[in-house]
Structure formats: structure tokens, C-alpha cells
VOGU-3710 file (C-alpha; in Angstrom, 3 decimals, decimal comma):
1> xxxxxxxxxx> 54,003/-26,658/8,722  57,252/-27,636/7,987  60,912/-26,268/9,706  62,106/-23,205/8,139  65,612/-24,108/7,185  68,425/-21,858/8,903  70,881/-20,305/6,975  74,389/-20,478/7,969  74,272/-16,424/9,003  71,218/-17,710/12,354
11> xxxxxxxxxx> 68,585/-15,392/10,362  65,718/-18,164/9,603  64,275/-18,230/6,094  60,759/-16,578/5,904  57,798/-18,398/4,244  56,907/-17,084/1,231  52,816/-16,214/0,654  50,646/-14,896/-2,309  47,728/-12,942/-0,457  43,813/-13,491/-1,908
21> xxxxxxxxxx> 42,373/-10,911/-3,150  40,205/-8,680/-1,752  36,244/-8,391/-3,516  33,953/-5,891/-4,200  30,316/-5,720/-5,006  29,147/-2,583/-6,766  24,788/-2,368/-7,473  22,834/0,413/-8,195  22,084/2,364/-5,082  24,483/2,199/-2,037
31> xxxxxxxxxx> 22,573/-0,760/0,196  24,212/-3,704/-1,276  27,458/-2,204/-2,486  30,315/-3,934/-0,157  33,784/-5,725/-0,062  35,076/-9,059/1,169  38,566/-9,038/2,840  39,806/-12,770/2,357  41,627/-15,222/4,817  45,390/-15,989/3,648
41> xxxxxxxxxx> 47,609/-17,379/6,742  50,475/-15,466/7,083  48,659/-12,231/6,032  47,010/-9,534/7,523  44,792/-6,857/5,363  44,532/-3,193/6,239  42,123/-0,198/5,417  44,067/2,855/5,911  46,029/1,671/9,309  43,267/-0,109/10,602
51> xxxxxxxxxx> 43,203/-3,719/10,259  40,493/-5,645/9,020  39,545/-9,184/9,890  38,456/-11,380/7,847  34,988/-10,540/6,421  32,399/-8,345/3,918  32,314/-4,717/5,201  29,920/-1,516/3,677  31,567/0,296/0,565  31,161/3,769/-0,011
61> xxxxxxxxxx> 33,578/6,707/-1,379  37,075/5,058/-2,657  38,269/2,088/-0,555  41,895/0,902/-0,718  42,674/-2,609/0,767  46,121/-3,162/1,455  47,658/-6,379/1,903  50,768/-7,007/4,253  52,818/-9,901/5,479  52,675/-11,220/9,321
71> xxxxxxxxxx> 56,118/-11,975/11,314  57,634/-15,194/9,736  56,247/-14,450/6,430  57,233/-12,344/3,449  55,185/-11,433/0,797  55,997/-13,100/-2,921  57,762/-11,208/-5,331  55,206/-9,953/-7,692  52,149/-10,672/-5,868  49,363/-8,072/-5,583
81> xxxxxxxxxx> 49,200/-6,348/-2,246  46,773/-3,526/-2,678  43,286/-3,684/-4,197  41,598/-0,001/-4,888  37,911/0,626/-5,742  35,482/3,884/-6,431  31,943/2,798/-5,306  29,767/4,558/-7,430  26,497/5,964/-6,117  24,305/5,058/-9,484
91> xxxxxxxxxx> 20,928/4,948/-8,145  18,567/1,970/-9,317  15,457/2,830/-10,955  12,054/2,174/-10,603  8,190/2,375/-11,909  5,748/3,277/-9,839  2,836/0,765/-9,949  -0,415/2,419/-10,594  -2,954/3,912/-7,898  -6,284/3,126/-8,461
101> xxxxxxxxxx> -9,633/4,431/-7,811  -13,127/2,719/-6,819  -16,130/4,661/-7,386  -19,769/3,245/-7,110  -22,453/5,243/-6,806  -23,447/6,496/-3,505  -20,129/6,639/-1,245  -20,211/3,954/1,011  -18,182/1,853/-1,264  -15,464/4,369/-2,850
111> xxxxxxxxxx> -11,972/3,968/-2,249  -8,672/4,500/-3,313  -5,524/1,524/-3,287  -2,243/2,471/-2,940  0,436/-0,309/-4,059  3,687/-1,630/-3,006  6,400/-0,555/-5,345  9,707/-1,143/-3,996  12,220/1,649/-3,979  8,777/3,780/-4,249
121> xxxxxxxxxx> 6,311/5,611/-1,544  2,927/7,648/-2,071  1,666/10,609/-0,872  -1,705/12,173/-1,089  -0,693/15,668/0,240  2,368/16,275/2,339  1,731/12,758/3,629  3,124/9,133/3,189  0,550/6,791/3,117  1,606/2,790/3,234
131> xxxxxxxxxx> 0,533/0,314/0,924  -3,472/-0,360/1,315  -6,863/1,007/0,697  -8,229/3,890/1,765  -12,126/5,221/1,623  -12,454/7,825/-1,162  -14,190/11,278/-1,214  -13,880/14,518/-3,187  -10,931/15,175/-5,006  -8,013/12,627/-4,199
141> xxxxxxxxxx> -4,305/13,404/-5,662  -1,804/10,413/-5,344  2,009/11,633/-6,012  5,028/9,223/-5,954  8,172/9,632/-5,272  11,569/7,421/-5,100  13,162/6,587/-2,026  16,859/6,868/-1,319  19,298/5,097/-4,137  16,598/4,966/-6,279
151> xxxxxxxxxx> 14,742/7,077/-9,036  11,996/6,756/-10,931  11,769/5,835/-14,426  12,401/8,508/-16,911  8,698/9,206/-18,197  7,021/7,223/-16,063  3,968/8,114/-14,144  3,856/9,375/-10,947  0,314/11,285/-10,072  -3,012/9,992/-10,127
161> xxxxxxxxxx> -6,056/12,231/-9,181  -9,801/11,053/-9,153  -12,704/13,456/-8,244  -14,636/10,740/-6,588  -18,545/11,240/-7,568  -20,864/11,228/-4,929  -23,789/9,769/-7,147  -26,779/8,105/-5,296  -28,102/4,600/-5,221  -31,211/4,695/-7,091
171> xxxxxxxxxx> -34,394/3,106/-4,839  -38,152/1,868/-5,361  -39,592/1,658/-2,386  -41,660/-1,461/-1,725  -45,316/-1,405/-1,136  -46,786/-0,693/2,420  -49,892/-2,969/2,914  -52,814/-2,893/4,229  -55,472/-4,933/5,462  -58,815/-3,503/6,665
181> xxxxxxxxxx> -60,915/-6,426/8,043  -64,603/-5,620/9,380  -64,738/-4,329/13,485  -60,898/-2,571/14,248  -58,837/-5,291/15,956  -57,588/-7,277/13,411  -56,689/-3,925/11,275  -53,144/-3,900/10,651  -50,772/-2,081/8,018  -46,887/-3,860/6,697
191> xxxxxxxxxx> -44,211/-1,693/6,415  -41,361/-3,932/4,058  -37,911/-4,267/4,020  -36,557/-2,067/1,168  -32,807/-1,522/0,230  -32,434/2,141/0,096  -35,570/3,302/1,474  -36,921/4,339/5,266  -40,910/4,768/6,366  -42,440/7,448/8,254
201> xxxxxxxxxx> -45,703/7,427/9,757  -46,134/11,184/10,351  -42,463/12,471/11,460  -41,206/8,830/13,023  -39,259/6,461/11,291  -41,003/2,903/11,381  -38,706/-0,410/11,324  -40,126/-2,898/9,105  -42,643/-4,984/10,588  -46,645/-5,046/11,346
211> xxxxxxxxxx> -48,423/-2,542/12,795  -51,988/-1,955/14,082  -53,782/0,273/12,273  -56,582/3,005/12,902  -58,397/5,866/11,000  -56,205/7,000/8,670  -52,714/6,232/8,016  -50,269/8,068/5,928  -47,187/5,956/5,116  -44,408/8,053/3,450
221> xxxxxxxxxx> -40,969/6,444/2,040  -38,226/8,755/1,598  -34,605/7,510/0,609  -31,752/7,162/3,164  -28,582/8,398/2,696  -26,441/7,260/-0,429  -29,771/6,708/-2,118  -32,458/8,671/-4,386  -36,189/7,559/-4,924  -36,146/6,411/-8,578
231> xxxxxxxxxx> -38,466/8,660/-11,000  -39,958/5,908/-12,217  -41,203/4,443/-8,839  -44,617/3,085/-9,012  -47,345/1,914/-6,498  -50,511/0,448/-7,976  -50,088/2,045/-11,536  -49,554/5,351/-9,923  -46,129/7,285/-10,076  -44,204/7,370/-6,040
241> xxxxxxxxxx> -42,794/10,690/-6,898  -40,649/11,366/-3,230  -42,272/11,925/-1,182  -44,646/8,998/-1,585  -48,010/9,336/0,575  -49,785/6,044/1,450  -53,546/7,107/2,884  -55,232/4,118/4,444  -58,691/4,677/2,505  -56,791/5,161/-0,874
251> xxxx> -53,994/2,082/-0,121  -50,280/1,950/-2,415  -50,919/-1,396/-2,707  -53,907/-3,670/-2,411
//
């Protein structure tokens, strides 16, 4: 910096300076909506009375930047010295991305996926449920709504409902065999592995697997849960309405 001259009168000369001006950014919704108070040597910038350093600060409401000269400096003639701005509250808008709905039959498999919109959040009730997928039953209602400084699309959609269906897996049970050798030891009946379907000797469930076998055995296949014995289940030619009966002396399958 250079010597200020000194007039004849002893009262130095004071350096002349042109302040930067101050910035604002104004988006849709409040969160980004801000202003930038420069650096100028020689100047100091205030908000009201309170000075602001150098820097980007929130805008909201009206702001009013005002620009004003440090000791040793004077402000140019003409220059601009106070910036004013109205930061508007315009929210941004958004579409919802769709819900959607799984349903299979049986219920072990339905569901319901909630997205990730931003500016967006769901609810299924009076409650906010976060992006992901949830299992599905009765009657499921999906609202959304906007979050604050946004709002949602003019006509777009913003409910999804789905009465989730809780139609069985059809079955066919698999044949229970039997082998009936001469003398009892070697007398055994098979109970298979069959998606959909459980055995029951009398009242108790049987695992699949080989069993010895003795007088009569009844065999009986009923479906498990999720799942329905087709109609048109068959065992040797002969319709397996539920409940199917498997008598040792008149076998299901030979």
C-alpha cells in the first residue's frame, strides 16, 4: 500500500474503495436459499447493526446488506452500498413414485414396497413408514404426502390400496409306498417329500422317510398352511379328494 499523501491542512487523504457486492441464492423451498457477503479491504458489511464477516449465511424473510467504509477508507462516489432481497418461500414440487404391491398365492410371499421419493414420505395409517418392503396382508392403504418446502404435483397420485388375496398354493400330494415282502420284518411303508403337503398316520404327523410297517396302515395327506389339495389329485387312477386315505391292503401307489 502506498503513502496517503497529506494535504497541507494535516488531515490525510482517505483511500477511495468500490465495495463487492453482496449475492443471493433464491430455490424453491427455503433449504438452499442463502447470501454471500464478499471480502473488499477497507470495507466492512452489516445486517441490521450486526456485522457480518465474510461468508454465505441462511436467507429467509427480507434481508438488507449494507455496505460501509473502515477508518482510512471512504466509500466511492456512486458506488452501491446496500443490497436488499425478499426470499420467497415457493415450495419445490414433487411426484410421488409409485407403491407397489406383491401378491402370490398363499401369503408367505406378499408384500408391499414403499419407494424413495425425495421431498416425499408414506404412510399406511397415521404412520411413516421408510423406504423398503414390507409383508402384505388384508387391506393395505399407502398415502403420500410432501415434506416441508415441497408439494406434490398438481394431479399426481398419492394413494395406493391393495386388498392382498389370501389364495392357497395348490398341492398333489406324492404317493406313499409300500412294500409288503413275505414274513413281517422287511415290511416297510415311504412317506415322500411333497411341497405343500404333510402325512398323518392316525393323528401324528410323519416326516418323510421309511417306516416299518404292520397290519394295516392308513396314510392320510392333508395340505399345510398356504396350500389346498388340488381337485384333481390322483393316486393310482383314483381321485385323492382331501382327505386322502392310504390302507395298506388297498396301497395309493404300487
Amino acid at each position: 500500500m502506498y503513502e496517503v499523501p497529506t494535504p497541507v491542512s494535516g488531515t490525510p487523504l482517505k483511500m477511495e474503495v468500490v465495495p463487492e457486492p453482496v449475492t443471493f441464492v433464491d430455490e424453491d423451498g427455503t433449504v438452499k436459499d442463502t447470501f454471500t457477503v464478499p471480502a473488499t479491504e477497507g470495507v466492512e458489511y452489516l445486517v441490521g447493526d450486526q456485522v457480518k464477516d465474510t461468508g454465505t449465511y441462511a436467507g429467509s424473510g427480507t434481508v438488507k446488506v449494507t455496505a460501509r467504509a473502515l477508518a482510512d477508507y471512504v466509500l466511492a462516489g456512486g458506488a452501491i452500498a446496500d443490497w436488499t432481497h425478499d426470499f420467497k418461500a415457493t415450495p419445490n414440487q414433487v411426484t410421488p413414485a409409485a407403491v407397489t404391491f406383491t401378491d402370490e398365492d398363499g401369503t408367505a410371499k406378499d408384500k408391499f414396497t414403499v419407494p424413495a421419493t425425495v421431498g416425499v414420505e408414506y404412510l399406511v395409517g397415521d404412520q411413516v413408514k421408510a423406504a423398503g418392503t414390507y409383508p402384505g396382508s388384508g387391506t393395505v392403504t399407502v398415502t403420500a404426502r410432501a415434506v416441508t418446502d415441497y408439494v406434490l404435483t398438481e394431479g399426481s397420485i398419492a394413494e395406493w390400496s391393495h386388498a392382498f388375496q389370501a389364495t392357497p398354493y395348490e398341492a398333489t400330494p406324492a404317493p406313499v409306498t409300500f412294500d409288503d415282502r413275505p414274513g413281517t420284518a422287511e415290511d416297510v411303508y415311504s412317506i415322500p417329500v411333497s411341497k405343500g403337503v404333510e402325512y398323518l398316520v392316525g393323528d401324528q404327523a410323519r416326516a418323510a422317510g421309511t417306516y416299518p410297517a404292520s397290519g394295516t396302515v392308513t396314510v392320510t395327506a392333508r395340505a399345510a398352511p398356504d396350500y389346498v389339495l388340488a381337485a384333481a389329485a390322483t393316486a393310482s387312477g383314483r381321485r385323492a379328494s382331501p382327505p386322502s386315505t392310504l390302507p395298506c391292503r388297498d396301497p395309493w401307489f404300487r
